[in-house]
C-alpha positions in Angstrom: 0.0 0.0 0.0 1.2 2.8 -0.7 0.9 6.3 1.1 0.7 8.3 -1.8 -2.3 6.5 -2.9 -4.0 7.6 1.0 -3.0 10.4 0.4 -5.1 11.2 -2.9 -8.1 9.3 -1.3 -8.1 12.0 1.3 -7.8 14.9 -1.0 -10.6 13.3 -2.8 -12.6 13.3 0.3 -11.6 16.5 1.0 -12.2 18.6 -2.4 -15.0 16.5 -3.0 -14.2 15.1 -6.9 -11.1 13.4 -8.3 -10.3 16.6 -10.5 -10.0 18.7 -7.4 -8.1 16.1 -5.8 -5.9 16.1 -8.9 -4.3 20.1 -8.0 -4.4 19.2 -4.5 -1.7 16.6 -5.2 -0.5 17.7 -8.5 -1.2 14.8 -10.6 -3.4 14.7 -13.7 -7.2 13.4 -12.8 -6.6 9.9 -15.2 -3.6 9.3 -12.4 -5.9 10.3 -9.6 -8.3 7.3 -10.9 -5.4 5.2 -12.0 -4.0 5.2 -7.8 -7.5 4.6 -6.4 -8.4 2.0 -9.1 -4.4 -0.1 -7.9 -5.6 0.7 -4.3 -9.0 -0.8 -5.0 -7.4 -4.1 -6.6 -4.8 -4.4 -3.9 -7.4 -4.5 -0.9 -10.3 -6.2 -2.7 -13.0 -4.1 -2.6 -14.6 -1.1 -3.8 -13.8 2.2 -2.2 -16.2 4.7 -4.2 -19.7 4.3 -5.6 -19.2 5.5 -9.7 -23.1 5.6 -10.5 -22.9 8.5 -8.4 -21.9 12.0 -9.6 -19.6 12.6 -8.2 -18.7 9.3 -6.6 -19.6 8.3 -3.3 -17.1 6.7 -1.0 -18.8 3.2 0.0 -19.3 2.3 3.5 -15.8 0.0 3.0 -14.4 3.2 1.3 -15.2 5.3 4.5 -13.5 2.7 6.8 -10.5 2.7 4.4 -10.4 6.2 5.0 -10.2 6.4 8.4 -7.4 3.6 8.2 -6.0 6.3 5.9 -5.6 9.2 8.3 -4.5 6.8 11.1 -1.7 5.7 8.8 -0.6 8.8 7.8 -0.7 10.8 11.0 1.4 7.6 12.5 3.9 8.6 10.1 4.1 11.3 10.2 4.9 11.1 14.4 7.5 8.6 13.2 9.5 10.8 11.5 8.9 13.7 13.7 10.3 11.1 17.0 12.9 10.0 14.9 14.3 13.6 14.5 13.9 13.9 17.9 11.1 16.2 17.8 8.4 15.5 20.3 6.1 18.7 19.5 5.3 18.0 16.1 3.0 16.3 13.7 -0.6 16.6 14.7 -2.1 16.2 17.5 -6.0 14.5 17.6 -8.1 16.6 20.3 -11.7 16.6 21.3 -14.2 18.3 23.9 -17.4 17.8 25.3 -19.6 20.9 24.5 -18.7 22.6 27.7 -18.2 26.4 28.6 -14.5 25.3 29.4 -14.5 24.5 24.9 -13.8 27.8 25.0 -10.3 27.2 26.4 -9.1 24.9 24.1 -9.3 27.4 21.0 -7.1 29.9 23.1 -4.9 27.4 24.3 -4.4 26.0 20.6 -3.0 29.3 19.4 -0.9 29.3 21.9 0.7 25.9 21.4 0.8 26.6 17.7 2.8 29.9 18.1 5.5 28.3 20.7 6.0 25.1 18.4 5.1 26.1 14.5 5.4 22.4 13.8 2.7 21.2 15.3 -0.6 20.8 13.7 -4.0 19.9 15.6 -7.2 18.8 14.4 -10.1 19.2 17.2 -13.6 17.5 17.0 -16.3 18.1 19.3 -18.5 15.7 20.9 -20.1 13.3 23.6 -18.2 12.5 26.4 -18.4 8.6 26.3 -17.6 8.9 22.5 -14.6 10.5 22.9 -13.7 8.7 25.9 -14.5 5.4 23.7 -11.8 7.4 20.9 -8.9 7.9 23.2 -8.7 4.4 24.1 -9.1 3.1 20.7 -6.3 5.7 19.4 -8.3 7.9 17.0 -7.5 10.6 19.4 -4.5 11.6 21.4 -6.8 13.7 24.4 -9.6 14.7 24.9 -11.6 17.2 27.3 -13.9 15.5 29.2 -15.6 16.4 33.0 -15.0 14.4 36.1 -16.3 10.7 34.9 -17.0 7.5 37.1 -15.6 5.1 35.3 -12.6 5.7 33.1 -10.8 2.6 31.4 -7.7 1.2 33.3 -5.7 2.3 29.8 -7.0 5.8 30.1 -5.7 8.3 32.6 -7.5 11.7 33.3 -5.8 14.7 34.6 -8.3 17.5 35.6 -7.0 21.3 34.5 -9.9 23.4 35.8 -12.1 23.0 39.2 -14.3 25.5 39.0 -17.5 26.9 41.5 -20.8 27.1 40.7 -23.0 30.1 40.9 -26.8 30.7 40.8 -27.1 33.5 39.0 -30.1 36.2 39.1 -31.6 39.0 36.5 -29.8 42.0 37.1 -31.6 44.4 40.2 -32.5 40.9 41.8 -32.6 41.3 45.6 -29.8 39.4 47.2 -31.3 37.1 49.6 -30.7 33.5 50.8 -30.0 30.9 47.8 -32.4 28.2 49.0 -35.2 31.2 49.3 -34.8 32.5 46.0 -34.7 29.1 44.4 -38.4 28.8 46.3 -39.2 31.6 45.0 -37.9 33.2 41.6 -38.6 31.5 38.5 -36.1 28.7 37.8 -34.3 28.3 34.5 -32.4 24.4 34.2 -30.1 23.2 32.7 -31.3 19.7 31.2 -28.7 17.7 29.5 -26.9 14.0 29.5 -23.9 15.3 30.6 -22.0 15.4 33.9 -22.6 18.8 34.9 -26.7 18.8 35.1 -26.3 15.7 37.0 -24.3 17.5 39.2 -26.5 21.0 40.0 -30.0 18.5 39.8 -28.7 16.4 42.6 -27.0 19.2 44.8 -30.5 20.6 44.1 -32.7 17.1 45.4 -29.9 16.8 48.6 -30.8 21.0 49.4 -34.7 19.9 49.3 -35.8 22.7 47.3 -38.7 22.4 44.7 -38.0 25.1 42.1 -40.4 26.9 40.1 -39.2 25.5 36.6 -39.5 27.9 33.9 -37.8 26.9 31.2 -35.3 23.8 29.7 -32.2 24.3 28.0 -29.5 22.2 26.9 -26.9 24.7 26.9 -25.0 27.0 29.5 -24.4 29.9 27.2 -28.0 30.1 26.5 -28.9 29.6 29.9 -26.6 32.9 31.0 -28.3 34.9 28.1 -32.0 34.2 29.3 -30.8 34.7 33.1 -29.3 38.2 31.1 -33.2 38.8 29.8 -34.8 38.6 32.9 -36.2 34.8 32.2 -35.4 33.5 35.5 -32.6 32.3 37.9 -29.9 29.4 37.4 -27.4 27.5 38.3 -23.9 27.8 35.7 -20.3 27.4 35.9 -17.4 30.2 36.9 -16.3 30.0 33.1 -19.5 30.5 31.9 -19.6 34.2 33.2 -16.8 35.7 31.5 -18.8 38.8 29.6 -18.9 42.3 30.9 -22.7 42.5 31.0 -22.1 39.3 33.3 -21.0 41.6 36.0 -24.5 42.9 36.2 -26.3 39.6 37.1 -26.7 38.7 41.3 -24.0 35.9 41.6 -24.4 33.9 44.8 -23.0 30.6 45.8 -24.6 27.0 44.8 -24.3 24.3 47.3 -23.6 24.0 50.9 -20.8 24.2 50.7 -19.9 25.4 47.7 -20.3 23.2 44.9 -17.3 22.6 42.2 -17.1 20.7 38.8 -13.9 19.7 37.6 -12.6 19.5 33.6 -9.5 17.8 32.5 -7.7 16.0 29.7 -8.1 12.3 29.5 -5.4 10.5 27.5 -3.9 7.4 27.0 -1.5 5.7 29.7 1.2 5.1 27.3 1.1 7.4 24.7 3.9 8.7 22.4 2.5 12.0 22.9 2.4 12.7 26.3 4.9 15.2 26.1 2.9 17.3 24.1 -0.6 16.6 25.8 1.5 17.7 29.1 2.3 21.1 27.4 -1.0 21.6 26.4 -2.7 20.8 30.0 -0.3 23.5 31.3 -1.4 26.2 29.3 -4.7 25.1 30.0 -4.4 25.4 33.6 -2.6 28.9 33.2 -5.9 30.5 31.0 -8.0 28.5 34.2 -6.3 31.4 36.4 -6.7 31.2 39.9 -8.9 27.8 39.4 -6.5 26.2 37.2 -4.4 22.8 38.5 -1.7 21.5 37.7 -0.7 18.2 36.0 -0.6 15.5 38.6 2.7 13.2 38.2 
């Protein structure tokens, strides 16, 4: 197999036709075809659908591909370790949709401007999926919150802990958290992720009935209705970073205090963990005064 041949299938995946693909890698569209058709024959199978216009990659030709990126991103770390340079290549991130995602952009650049080298690709999603893609090695790290139940493979190494405040419409009346949880109408944060679990249980231990108002499945949303005058809620410190945030009543939530934590979950033998170490310390430094360091 050969890698120039992955590498056209990804252009063609990429640019969407095999006469885009063609500039991409510089080869003439009957040599494009000519590489898939010898890739085809050599695994035995049919990588792209032809009746189509343009052609389809096949459910076989979308698992080559994958194998593809794999292959080449290996590779590429290869010859990046063998020059003895550890902060290169790419680096295979993901994040739960979380207000601490909007870390990881910030801490990107940052990595990127200290080693030029070094390329990332970031995907967003589920915790358990990306959980589920560290271990299997289709990503090097991932952000994920506090989880029961990590694999014995996997190590997790939390960068943030952060409080969490119930927020109020600006001119709200400080009083008493419990009491204006009775009281005021109650926005809440409904989600499958770890952090509603959290607030809704802190909640049921507390006893309070709240006045539920409204359902949302997403903090910054939440913070903008609370902003409107909808109602109170419950959010996380990194979720009030806005000016007009200083307006809004910010009291503690929980007794004590309730925190969440967020941290990068990686592999336990990993031939990037020199990098992924990096990258949790300039996390931790954007986290400021709630940011932790990496534990040995």
């Amino acid at each position: 197999m050969d890698t120039r041949q992955l590498k056209t299938l990804i252009a063609i995946d990429t640019h969407g036709t095999f006469a885009h693909a063609a500039d991409v890698v510089r080869l003439t569209p009957s040599a494009v075809s000519q590489q898939i058709q010898a890739l085809e024959q050599e695994l035995g199978i049919q990588l792209f659908d032809r009746s189509a216009r343009p052609p389809k990659l096949t459910p076989q030709g979308l698992q080559v591909l994958e194998m593809a990126k794999d292959i080449l991103r290996r590779e590429e770390d290869t010859k990046a370790a063998l020059r003895g340079d550890q902060i290169s290549g790419t680096l295979m991130l993901g994040s739960v949709r979380s207000s601490a995602l909007n870390l990881l952009p910030q801490a990107i650049v940052q990595m990127r401007q200290q080693y030029p080298a070094l390329k990332t690709s970031l995907r967003v999603s589920l915790s358990a999926t990306l959980i589920a893609d560290v271990a299997a090695g289709r990503l090097d790290a991932a952000v994920v919150a506090e989880h029961v139940g990590f694999p014995q493979a996997l190590r997790w190494s939390p960068f943030l802990r952060e409080p969490l405040w119930l927020i109020a419409p600006p001119g709200t009346r400080a009083r008493e958290p419990m009491a204006l949880m009775r009281t005021l109408p109650y926005v809440r944060f409904r989600s499958a992720v770890p952090l509603a679990n959290l607030i809704d249980t802190e909640i049921s231990r507390l006893g309070v009935v709240t006045q539920d108002i409204a359902e949302i499945d997403t903090i910054g949303a939440i913070v903008t209705c609370v902003r409107q005058g909808l109602g109170i809620s419950v959010v996380p410190h990194k979720a009030l970073q806005e000016p007009e945030d200083l307006n809004l009543l910010r009291l503690p939530f929980g007794r004590p205090q309730i925190k969440r934590q967020i941290g990068l979950v990686e592999r336990t033998v990993s031939p990037r963990e020199e990098i992924i170490a990096r990258l949790h310390a300039v996390l931790a430094e954007l986290c400021g005064e709630h940011g932790l360091p990496r534990r040995p």
